[in-house]
KOLMIMI-791116 format. One record per atom (N, C-alpha, C, O): x, y, z. Coordinates in Angstrom, 1 decimal. Last residue first. Example, Ala and Ser with C-alpha at 12.3 -4.5 7.8 and 13.67 -1.06 7.14 Angstrom:
KOLMIMI-791116
+--------+--------+--------+
|   east |  north |     up |
+--------+--------+--------+
|   12.8 |   -2.2 |    7.1 |
|   13.7 |   -1.1 |    7.1 |
|   12.9 |    0.0 |    7.9 |
|   13.4 |    1.1 |    8.0 |
|   13.2 |   -5.7 |    7.8 |
|   12.3 |   -4.5 |    7.8 |
|   13.2 |   -3.3 |    7.8 |
|   14.2 |   -3.3 |    8.5 |
+--------+--------+--------+
//
This chain:
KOLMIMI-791116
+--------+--------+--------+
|   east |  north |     up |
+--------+--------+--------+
|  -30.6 |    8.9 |  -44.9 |
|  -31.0 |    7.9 |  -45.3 |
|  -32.5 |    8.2 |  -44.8 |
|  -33.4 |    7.4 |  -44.9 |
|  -29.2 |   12.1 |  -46.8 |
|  -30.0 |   11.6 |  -45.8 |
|  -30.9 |   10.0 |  -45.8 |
|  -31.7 |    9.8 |  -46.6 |
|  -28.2 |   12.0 |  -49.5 |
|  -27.2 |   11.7 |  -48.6 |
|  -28.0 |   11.3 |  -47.4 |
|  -27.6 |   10.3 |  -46.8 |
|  -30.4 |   13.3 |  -50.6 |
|  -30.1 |   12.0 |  -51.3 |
|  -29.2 |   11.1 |  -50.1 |
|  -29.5 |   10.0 |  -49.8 |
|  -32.7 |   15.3 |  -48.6 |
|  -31.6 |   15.2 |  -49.5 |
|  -31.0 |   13.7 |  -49.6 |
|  -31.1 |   13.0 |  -48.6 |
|  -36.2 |   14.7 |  -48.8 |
|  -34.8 |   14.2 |  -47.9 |
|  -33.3 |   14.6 |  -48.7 |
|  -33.1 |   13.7 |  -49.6 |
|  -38.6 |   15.6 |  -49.7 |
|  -38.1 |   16.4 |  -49.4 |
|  -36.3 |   16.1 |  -48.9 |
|  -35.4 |   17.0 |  -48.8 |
|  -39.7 |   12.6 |  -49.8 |
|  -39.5 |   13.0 |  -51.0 |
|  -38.6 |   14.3 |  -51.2 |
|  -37.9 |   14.5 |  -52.2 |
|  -40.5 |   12.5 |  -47.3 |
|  -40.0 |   11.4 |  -47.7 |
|  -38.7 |   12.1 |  -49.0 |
|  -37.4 |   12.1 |  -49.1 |
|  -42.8 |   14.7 |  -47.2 |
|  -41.4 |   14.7 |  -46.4 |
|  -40.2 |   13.6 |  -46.6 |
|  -39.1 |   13.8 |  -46.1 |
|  -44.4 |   13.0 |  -49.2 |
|  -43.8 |   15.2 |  -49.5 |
|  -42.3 |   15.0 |  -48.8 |
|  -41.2 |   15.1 |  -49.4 |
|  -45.3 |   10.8 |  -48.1 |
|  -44.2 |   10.8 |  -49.1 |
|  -43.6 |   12.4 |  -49.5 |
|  -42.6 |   12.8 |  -50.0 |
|  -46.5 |   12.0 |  -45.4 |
|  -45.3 |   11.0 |  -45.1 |
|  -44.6 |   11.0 |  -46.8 |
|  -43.4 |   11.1 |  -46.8 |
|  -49.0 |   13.3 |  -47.1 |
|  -47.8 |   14.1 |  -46.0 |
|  -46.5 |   13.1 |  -45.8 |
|  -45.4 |   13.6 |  -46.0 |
|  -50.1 |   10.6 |  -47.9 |
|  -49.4 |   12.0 |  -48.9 |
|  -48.4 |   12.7 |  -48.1 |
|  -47.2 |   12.7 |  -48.4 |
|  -49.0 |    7.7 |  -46.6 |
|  -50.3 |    8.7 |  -46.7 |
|  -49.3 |   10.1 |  -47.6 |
|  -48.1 |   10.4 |  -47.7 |
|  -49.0 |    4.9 |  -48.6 |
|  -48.9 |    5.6 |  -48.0 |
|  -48.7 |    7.2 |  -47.9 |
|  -48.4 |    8.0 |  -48.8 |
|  -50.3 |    2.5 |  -49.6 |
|  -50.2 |    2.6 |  -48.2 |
|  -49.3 |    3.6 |  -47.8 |
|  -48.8 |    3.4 |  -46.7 |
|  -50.7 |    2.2 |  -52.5 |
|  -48.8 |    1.3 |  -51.7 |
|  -49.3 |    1.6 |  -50.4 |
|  -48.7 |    0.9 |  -49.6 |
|  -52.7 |    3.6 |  -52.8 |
|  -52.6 |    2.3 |  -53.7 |
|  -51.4 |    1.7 |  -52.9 |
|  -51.5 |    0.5 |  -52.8 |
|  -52.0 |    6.2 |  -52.1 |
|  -52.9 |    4.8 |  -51.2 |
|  -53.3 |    4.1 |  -51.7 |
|  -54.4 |    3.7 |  -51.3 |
|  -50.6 |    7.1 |  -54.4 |
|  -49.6 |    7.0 |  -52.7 |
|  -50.7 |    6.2 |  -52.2 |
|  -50.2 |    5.3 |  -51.6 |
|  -52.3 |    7.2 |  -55.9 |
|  -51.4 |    6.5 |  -56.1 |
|  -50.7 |    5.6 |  -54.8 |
|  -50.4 |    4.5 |  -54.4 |
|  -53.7 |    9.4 |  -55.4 |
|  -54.6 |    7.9 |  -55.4 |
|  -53.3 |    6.9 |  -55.6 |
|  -53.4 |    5.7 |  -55.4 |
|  -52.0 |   11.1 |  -54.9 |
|  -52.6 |   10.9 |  -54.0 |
|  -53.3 |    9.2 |  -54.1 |
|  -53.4 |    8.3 |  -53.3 |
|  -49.4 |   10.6 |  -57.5 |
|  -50.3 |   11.6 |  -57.2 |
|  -51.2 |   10.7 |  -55.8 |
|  -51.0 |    9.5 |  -55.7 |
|  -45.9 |   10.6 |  -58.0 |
|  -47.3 |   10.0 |  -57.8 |
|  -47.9 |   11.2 |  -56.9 |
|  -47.5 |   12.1 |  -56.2 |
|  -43.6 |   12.4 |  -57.7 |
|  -44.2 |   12.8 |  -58.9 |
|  -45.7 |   11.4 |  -59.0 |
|  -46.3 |   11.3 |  -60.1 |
|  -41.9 |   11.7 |  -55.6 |
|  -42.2 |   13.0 |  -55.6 |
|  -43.3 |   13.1 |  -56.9 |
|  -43.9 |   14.2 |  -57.0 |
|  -41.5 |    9.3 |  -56.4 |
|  -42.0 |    9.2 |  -55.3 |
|  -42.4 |   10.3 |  -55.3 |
|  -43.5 |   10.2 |  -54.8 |
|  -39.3 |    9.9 |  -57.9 |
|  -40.6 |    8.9 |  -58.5 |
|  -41.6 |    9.0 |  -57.2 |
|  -42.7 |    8.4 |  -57.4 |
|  -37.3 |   10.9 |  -56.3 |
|  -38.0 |   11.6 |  -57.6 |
|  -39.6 |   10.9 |  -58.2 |
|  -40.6 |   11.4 |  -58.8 |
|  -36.6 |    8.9 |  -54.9 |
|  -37.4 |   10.2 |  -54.0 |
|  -38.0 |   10.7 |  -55.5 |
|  -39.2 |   10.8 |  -55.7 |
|  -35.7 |    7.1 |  -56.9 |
|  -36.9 |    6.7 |  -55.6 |
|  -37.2 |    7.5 |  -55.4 |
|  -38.4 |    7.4 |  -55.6 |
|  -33.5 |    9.2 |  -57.0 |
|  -33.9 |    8.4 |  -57.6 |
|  -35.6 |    8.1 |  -57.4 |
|  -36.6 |    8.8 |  -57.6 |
|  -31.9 |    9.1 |  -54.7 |
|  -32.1 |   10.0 |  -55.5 |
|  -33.1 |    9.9 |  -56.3 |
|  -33.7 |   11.0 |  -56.3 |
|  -31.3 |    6.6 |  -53.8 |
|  -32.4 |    7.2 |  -53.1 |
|  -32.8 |    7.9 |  -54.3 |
|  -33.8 |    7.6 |  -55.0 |
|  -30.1 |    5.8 |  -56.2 |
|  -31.0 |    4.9 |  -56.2 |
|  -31.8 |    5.7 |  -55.0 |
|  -33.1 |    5.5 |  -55.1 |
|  -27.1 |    7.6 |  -55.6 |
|  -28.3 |    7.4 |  -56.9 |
|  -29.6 |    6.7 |  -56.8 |
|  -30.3 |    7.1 |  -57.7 |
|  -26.4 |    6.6 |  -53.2 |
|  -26.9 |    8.1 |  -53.2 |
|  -28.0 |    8.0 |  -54.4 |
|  -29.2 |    8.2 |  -54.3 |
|  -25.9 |    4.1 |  -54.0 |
|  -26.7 |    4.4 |  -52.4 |
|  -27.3 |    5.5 |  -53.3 |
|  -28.4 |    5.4 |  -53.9 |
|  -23.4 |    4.3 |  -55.5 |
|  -24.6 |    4.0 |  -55.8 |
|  -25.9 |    4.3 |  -55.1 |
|  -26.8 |    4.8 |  -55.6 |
|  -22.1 |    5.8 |  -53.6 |
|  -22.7 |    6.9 |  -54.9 |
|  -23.9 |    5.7 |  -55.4 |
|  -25.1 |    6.1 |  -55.6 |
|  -21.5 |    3.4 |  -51.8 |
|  -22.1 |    5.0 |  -51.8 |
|  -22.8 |    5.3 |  -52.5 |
|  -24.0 |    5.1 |  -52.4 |
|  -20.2 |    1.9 |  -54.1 |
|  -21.0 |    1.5 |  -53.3 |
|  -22.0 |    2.9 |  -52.5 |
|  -23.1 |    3.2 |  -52.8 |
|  -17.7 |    3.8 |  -54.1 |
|  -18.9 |    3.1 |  -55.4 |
|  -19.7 |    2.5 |  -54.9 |
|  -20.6 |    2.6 |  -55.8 |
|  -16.5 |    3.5 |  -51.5 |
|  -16.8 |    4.9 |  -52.5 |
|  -17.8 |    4.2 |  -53.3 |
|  -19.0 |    4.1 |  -52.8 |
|  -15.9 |    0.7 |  -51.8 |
|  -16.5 |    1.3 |  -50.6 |
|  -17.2 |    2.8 |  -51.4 |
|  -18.4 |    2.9 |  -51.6 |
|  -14.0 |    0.1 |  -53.8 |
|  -15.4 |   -0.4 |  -53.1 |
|  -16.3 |    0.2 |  -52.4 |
|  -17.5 |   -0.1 |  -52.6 |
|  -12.2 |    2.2 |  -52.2 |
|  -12.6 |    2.9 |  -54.2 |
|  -14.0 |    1.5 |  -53.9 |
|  -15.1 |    2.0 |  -53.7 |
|  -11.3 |    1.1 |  -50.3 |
|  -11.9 |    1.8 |  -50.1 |
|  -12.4 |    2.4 |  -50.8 |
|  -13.2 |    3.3 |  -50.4 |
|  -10.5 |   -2.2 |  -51.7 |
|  -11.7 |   -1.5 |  -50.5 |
|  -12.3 |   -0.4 |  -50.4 |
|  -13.6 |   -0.4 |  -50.4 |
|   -8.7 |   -0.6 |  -52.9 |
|   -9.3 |   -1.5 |  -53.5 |
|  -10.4 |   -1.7 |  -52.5 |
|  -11.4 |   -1.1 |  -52.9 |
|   -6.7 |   -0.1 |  -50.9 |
|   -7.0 |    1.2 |  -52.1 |
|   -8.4 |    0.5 |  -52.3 |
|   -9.3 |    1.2 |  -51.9 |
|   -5.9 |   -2.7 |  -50.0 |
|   -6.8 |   -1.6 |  -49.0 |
|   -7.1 |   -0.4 |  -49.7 |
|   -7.7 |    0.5 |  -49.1 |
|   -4.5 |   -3.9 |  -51.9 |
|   -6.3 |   -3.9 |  -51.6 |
|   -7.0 |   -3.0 |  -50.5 |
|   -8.2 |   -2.6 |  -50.3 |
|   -2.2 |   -1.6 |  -52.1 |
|   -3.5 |   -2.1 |  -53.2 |
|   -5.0 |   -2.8 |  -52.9 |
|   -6.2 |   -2.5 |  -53.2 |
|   -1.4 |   -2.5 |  -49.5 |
|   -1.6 |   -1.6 |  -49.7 |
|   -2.5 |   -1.2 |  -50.8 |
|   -3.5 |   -0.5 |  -50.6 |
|   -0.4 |   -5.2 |  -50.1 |
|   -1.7 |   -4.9 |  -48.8 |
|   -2.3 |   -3.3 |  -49.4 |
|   -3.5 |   -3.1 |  -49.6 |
|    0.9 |   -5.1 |  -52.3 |
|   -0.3 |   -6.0 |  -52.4 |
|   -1.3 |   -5.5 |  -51.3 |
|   -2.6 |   -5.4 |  -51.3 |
|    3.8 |   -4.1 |  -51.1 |
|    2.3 |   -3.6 |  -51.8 |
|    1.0 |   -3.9 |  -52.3 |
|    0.1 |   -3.0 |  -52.5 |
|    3.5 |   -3.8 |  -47.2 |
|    3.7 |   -4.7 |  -48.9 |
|    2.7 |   -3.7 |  -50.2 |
|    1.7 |   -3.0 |  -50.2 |
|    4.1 |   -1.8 |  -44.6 |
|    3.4 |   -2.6 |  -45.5 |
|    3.7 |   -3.0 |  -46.9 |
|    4.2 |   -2.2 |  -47.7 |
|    5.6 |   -0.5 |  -43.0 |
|    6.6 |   -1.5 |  -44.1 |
|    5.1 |   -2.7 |  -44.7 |
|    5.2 |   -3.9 |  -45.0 |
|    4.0 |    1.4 |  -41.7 |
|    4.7 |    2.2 |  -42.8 |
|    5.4 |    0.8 |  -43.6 |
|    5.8 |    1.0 |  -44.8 |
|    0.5 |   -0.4 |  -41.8 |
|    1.8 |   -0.1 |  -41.1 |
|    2.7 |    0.4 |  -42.4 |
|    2.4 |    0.1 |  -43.6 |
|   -2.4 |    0.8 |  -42.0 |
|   -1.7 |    0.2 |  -42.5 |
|   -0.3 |    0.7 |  -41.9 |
|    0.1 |    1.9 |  -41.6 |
|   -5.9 |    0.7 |  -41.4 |
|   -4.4 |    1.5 |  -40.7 |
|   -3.5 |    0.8 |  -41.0 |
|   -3.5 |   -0.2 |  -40.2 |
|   -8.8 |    1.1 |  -42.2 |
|   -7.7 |    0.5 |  -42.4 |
|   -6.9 |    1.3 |  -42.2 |
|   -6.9 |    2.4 |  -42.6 |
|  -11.9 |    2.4 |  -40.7 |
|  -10.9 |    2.6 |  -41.7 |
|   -9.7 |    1.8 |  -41.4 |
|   -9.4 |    1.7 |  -40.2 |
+--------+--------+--------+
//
């Protein structure tokens, strides 16, 4: 995180807002697209999962991850 001095400008201080609202949106994206993935991943069926290589028990637990867990 950025540590900005008390006689910072405002311009500094705007991009360092501006990074960190980047930074936030970039996340939620993160979060949405696991989210996401695990759902589609949660709803193939067996012949499916060893069509991509992978085994049923590994996508349940895959699929079990809350969104925030990478």
């Amino acid at each position: 995180m950025t540590t900005l001095p008390l006689n910072a400008t405002p311009a500094a201080t705007t991009g360092a807002v501006r990074r960190a609202v980047r930074g936030v949106a970039v996340t939620i994206a993160d979060y949405r697209l696991r989210r996401a993935t695990r759902l589609a991943l949660r709803r193939l069926d067996a012949r499916l999962l060893r069509d991509i290589g992978v085994a049923p028990d590994h996508a349940a637990h895959e699929a079990e991850k809350p969104f925030w867990r990478a």
